[in-house]
C-alpha positions as CSV (number, residue, x, y, z in Angstrom):
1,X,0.0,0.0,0.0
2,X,1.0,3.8,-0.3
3,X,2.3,5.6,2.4
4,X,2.9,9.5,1.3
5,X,2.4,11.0,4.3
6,X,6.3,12.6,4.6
7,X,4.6,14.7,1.7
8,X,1.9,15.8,3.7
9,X,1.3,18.1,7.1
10,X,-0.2,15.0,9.0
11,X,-1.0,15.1,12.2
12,X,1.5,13.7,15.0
13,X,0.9,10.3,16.4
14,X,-1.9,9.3,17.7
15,X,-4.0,11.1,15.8
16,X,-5.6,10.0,12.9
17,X,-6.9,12.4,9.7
18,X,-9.4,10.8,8.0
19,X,-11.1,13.1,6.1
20,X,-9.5,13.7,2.7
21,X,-12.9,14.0,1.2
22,X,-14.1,17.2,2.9
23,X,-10.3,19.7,2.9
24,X,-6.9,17.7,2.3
25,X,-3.6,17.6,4.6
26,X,-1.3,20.4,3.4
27,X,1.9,19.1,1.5
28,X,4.9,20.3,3.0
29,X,5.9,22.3,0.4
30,X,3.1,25.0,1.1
31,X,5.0,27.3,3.2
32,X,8.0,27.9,0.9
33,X,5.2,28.9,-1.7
34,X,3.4,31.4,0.1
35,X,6.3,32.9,0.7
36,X,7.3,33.2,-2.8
37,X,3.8,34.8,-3.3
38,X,5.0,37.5,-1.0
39,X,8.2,37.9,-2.1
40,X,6.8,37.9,-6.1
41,X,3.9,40.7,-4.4
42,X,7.1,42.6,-2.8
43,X,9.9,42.4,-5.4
44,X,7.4,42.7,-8.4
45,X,4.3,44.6,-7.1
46,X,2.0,45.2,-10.0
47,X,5.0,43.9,-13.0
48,X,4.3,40.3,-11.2
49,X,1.1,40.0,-13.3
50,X,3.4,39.8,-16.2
51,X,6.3,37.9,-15.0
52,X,7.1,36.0,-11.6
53,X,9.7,32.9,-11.3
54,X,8.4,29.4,-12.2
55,X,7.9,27.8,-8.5
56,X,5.3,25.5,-10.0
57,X,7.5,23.1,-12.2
58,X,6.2,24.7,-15.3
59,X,10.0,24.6,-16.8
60,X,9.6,28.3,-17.9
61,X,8.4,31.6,-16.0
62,X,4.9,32.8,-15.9
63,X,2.9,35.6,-14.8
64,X,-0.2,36.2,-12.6
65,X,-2.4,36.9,-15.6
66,X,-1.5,33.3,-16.8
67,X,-1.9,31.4,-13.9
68,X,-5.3,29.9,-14.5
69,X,-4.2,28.8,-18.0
70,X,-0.6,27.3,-17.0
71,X,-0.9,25.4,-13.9
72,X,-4.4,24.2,-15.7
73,X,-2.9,22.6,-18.8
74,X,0.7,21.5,-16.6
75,X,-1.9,19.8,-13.7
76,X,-5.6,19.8,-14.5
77,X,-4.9,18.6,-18.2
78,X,-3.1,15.3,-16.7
79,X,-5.9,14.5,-14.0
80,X,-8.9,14.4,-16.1
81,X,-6.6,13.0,-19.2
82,X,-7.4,16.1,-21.4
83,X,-5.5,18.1,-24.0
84,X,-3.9,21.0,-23.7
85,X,-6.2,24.6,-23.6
86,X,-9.4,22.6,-22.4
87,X,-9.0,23.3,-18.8
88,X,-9.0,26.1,-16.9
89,X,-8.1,26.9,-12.6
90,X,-12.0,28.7,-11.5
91,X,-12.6,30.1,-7.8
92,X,-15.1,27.9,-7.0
93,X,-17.3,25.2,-8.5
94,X,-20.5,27.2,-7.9
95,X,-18.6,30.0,-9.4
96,X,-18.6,27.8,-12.3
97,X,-21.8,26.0,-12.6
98,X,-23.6,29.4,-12.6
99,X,-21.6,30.5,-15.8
100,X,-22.7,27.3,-17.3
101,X,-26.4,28.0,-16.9
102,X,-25.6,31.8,-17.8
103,X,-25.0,30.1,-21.4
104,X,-27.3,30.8,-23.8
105,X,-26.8,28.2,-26.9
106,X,-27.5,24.9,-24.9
107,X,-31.3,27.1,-24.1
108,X,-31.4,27.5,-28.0
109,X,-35.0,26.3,-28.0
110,X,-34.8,24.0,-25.0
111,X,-35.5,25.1,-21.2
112,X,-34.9,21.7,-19.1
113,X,-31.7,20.5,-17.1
114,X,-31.9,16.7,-15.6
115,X,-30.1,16.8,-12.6
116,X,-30.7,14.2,-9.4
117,X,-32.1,14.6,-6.1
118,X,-28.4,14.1,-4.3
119,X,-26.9,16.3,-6.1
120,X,-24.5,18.7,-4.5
121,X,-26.0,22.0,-3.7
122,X,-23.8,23.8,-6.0
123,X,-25.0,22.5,-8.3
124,X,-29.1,21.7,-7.2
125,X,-29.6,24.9,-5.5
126,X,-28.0,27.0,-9.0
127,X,-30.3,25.4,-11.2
128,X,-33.1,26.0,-8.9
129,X,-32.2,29.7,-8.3
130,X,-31.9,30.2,-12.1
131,X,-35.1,28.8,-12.7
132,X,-37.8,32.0,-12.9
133,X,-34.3,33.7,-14.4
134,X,-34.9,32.6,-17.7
135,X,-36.7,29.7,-19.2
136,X,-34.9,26.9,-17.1
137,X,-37.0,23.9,-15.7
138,X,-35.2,21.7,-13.1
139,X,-36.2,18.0,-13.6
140,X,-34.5,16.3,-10.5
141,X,-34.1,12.8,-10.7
142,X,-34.9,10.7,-7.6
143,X,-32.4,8.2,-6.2
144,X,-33.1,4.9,-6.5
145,X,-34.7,2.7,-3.5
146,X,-31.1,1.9,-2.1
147,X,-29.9,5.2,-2.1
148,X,-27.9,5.4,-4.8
149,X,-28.3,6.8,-8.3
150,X,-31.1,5.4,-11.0
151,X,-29.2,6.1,-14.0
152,X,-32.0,4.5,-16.3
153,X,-34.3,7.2,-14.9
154,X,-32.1,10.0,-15.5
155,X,-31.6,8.7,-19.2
156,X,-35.0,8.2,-19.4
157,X,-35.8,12.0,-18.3
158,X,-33.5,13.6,-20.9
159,X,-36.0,14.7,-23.7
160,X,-35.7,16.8,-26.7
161,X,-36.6,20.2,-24.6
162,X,-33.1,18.9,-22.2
163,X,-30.2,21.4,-22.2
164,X,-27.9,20.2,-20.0
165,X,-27.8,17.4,-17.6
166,X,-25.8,17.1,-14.7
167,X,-24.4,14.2,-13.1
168,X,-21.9,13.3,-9.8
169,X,-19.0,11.1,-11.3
170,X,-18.7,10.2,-7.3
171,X,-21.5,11.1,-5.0
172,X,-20.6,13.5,-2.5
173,X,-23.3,12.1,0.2
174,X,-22.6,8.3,-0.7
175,X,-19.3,7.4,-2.0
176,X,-20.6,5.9,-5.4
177,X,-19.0,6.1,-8.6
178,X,-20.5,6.2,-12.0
179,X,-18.3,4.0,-14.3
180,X,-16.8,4.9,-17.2
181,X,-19.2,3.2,-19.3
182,X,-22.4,4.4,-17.9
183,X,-21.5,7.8,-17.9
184,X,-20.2,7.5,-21.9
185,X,-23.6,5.7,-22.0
186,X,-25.8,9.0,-20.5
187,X,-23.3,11.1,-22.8
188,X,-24.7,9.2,-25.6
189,X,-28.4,9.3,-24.7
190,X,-28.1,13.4,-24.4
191,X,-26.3,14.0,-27.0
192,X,-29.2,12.3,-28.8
193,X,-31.4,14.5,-27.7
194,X,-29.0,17.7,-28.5
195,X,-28.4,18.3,-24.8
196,X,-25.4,18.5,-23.0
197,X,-23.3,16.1,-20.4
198,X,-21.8,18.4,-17.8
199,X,-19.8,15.9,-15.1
200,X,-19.6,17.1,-11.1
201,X,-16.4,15.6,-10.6
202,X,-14.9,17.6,-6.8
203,X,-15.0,13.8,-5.4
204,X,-12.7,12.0,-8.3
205,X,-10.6,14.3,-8.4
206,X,-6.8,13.1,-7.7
207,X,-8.6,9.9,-6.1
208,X,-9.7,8.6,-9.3
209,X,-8.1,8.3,-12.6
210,X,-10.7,10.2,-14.8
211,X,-10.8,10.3,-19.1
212,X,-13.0,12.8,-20.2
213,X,-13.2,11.7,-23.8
214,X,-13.5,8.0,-22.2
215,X,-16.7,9.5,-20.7
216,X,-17.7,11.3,-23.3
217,X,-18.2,14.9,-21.2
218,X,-19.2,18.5,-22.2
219,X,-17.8,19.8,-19.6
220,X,-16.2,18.6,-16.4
221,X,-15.7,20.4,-13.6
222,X,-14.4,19.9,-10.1
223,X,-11.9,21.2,-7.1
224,X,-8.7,20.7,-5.4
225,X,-9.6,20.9,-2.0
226,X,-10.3,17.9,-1.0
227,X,-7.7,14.7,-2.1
228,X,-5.9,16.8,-4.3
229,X,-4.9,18.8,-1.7
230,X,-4.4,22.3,-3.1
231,X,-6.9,24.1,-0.5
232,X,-9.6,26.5,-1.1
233,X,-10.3,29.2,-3.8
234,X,-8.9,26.2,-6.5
235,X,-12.0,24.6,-8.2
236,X,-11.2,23.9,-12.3
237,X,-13.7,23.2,-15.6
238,X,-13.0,21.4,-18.7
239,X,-14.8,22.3,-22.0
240,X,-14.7,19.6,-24.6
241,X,-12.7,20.9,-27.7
242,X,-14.9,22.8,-30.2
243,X,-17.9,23.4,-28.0
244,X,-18.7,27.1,-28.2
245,X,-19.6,28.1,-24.8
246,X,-20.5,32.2,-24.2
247,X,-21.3,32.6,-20.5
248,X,-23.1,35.6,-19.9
249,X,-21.2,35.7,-16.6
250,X,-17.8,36.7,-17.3
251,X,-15.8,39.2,-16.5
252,X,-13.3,41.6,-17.8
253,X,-10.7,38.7,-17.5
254,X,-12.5,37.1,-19.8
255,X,-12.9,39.5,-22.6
256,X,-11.5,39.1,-25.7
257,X,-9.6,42.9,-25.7
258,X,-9.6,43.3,-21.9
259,X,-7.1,46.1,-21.9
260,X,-8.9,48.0,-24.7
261,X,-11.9,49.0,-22.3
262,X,-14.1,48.7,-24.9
263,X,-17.7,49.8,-23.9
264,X,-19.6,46.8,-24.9
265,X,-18.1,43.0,-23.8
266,X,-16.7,40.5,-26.2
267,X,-16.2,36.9,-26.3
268,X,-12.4,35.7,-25.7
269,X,-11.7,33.7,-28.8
270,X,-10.4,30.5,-26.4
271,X,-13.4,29.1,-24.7
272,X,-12.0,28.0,-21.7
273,X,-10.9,31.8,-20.8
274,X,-14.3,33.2,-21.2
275,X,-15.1,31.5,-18.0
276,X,-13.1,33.7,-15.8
277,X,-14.1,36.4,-13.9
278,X,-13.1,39.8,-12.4
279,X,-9.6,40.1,-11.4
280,X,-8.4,36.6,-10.4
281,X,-7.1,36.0,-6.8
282,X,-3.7,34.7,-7.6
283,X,-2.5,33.9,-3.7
284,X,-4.3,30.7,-3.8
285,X,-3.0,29.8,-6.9
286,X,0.3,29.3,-5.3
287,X,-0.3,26.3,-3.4
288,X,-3.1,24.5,-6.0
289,X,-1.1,21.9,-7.5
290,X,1.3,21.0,-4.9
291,X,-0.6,17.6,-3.7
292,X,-1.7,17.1,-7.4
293,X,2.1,17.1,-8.3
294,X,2.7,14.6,-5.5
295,X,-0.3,12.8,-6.7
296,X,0.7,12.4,-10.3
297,X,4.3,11.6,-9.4
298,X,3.2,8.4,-7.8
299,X,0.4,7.8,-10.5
300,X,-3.3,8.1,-10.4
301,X,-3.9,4.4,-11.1
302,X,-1.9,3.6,-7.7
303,X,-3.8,6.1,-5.6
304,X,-6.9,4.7,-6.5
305,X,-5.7,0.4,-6.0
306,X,-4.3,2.2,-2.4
307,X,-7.7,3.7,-1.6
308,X,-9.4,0.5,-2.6
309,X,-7.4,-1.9,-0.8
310,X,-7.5,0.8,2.3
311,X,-11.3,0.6,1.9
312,X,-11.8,-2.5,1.6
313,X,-9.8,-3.5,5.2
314,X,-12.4,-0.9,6.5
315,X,-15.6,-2.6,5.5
316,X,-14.3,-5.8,7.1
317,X,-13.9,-4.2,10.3
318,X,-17.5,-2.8,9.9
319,X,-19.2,-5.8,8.8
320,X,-17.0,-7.4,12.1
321,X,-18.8,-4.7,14.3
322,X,-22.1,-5.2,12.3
323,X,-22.5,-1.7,11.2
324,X,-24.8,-0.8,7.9
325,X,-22.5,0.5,5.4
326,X,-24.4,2.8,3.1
327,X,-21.7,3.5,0.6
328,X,-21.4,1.0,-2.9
329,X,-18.9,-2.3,-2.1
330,X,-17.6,-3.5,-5.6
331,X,-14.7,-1.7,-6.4
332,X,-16.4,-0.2,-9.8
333,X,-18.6,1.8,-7.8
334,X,-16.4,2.4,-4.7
335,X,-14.5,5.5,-4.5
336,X,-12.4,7.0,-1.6
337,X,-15.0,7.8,0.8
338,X,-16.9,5.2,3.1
339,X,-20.0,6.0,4.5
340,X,-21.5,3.9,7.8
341,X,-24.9,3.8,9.1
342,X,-24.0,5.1,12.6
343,X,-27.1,5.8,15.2
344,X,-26.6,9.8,16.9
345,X,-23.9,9.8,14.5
346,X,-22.9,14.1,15.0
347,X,-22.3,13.2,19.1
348,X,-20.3,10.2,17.9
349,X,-18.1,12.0,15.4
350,X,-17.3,14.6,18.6
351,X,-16.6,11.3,20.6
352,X,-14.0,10.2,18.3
353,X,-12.4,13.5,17.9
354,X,-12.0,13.0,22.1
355,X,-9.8,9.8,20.7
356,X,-8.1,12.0,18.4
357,X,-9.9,10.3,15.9
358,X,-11.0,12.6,12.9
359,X,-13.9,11.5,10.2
360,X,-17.2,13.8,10.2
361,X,-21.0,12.9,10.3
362,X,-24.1,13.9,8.1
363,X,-27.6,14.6,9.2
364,X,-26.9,13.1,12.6
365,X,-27.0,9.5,10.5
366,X,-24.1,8.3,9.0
367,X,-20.2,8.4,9.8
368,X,-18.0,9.3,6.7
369,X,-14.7,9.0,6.3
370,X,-11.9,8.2,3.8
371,X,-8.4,6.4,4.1
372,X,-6.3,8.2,1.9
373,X,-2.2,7.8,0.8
374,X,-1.1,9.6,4.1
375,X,-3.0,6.6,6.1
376,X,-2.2,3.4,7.1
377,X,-4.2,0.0,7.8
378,X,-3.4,0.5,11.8
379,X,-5.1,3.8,11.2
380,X,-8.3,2.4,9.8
381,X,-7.9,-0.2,13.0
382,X,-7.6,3.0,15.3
383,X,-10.7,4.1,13.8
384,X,-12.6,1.0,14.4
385,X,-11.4,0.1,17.5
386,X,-12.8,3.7,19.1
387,X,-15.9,3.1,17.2
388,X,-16.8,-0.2,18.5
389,X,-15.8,1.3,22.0
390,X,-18.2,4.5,21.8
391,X,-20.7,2.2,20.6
392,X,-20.4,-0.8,23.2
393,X,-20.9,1.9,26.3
394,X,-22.7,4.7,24.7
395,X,-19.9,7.6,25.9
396,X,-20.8,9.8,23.1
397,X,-24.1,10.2,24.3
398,X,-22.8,11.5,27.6
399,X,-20.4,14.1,26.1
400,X,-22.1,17.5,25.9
401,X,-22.4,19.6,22.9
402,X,-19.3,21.4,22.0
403,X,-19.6,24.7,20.7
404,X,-16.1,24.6,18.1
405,X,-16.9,28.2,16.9
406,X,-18.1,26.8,13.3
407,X,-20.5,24.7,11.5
408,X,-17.9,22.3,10.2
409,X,-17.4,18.3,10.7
């Protein structure tokens, strides 16, 4: 198994991070970037959007201004197995999905989007905001009676009036993955029907090795926050070459002349850069690719055997303490995160965390968590070992409610 935790900011022993899905462990290198931002903000001031030192690996200089282009095709481009100039760094994936639905040519005559019941609010609550907006209908897509996704009912609600539809290549609330072949298959069915496949992909991302073209996306879109490790403010999108997106939302970073000042907008002539915004915030930018670059070095196919094998040890210790695991078991459908039936499951969560035991809960039902590269089997044991604990003499229900100045598990 992979052990790359000398990469990574882990916690000291006994602790035990297990939550790769929801923010990843900072690589070591961070701190040495960040303070080549500020020396680049100092020594360059307003001349660094032109020009800075390469820090990234890119085996030639750069500039702020180029930032979400470059690290993009030298990082995002190798994750998702895309070509050059279809990929570009975005501030956030909500950021992006409402520039999708700002789009006016997938609406050419058509006003639906299929999306499913689970998916992630970014995405749900966008589409449901837009809709009154303009003439967008939501068609949400129920899960199917064991919680997971009914991918014949969402090919069988894509219709002629369909713009786009939008589908988790991992579910963020389960753990399951759509393989390769039944997302190429709903790619198929839309593109039938002259809509568009557009691919939530935050929870594959540097866990899973992903082929757009093998899939058959639009557009796939996604973070580094969580298992790729590159923190907040780093979310990415692919466009498929020669689709002819025009967001209405884009900003002057995104105009074709943006240093004419023109008094009416125009459309950059590359695709990908019409999706940016107003001026980019380039501090984050410094640390994005740092766990993808430890990531790649070891190789995506790797990762995702490690993350099996990791997962798999974990749902033998659960089926050994008779717990309800609510996440897929085959492999195909697995991905990093495992997801436990767990009764008063918030109280447990702060339990663990007591044991210096860190995984998070949702809707006081089920335990998530996710052993990753910086983990190890006697981890997942730690984790198990607590568990069955708490849950043999009921000490989480005794510990009081902990006020941890935030919403966040």
């Amino acid at each position: 198994m992979l052990d790359l935790s000398a990469h990574f900011a882990v916690p000291p022993s006994p602790a035990v991070e297990l939550r790769a899905f929801t923010h990843g462990l900072m690589p070591r290198t961070v701190p040495d970037l960040m303070a080549g931002f500020c020396a680049d903000w100092a020594e360059r001031g307003v001349d660094a959007w032109n020009r800075v030192p390469d820090r990234w690996g890119l085996g030639r200089e750069t500039g702020w201004w180029a930032l979400p282009t470059d690290l993009a095709d030298a990082y995002v481009a190798p994750l998702l197995s895309a070509p050059m100039g279809t990929c570009i760094l975005q501030p956030n994936v909500f950021t992006t999905v409402q520039a999708l639905l700002s789009c006016d040519g997938p609406f050419d005559g058509r006003d639906e989007v299929v999306l499913t019941a689970n998916a992630f609010p970014s995405v749900r609550h966008s589409a449901q905001r837009w809709d009154g907006l303009r003439d967008l209908r939501p068609v949400e897509v129920p899960a199917g009676p064991d919680g997971f996704l009914d991918l014949d009912a969402i090919a069988d609600a894509i219709t002629d009036r369909t713009a786009w539809v939008f589908v988790s290549h991992v579910g963020f609330a389960t753990g399951e993955v759509i393989p390769n072949e039944a997302l190429r298959a709903l790619a198929e069915v839309a593109h039938r029907h002259g809509a568009l496949l557009a691919v939530d992909g935050y929870h594959a991302t540097a866990s899973y090795p992903v082929g757009v073209d093998a899939i058959g996306a639009d557009v796939y879109f996604g973070g580094l926050l969580k298992e790729a490790c590159g923190s907040s403010g780093n979310a990415y999108l692919y466009v498929r070459p020669g689709l002819d997106l025009r967001p209405r939302l884009s900003g002057w970073f995104g105009d074709a002349d943006p240093f004419g000042f023109r008094p009416s907008p125009a459309d950059h002539p590359e695709v990908r850069r019409r999706f940016l915004g107003g001026t980019t915030a380039v501090a984050s930018m410094y640390h994005a690719v740092e766990g993808v670059r430890v990531l790649l070095d070891a190789g995506l196919e790797a990762v995702r055997a490690d993350t099996l094998a990791k997962g798999a040890h974990a749902l033998r210790r659960a089926d050994g303490l008779g717990l309800t695991v609510r996440s897929p078991r085959e492999d195909a459908r697995r991905g990093a995160m495992i997801v436990l039936e767990v009764a008063e499951a918030d109280a447990m969560v702060r339990w663990l965390k007591t044991q210096d035991v860190y995984v998070d809960a949702r809707r006081g039902e089920v335990v998530r968590f996710a052993p990753f590269v910086w983990n190890t089997p006697a981890e997942v044991d730690r984790l198990f070992d607590a568990l069955g604990e708490g849950l043999a003499s009921g000490a989480h229900r005794a510990l009081a409610l902990a006020d941890e100045g935030g919403p966040v598990t």
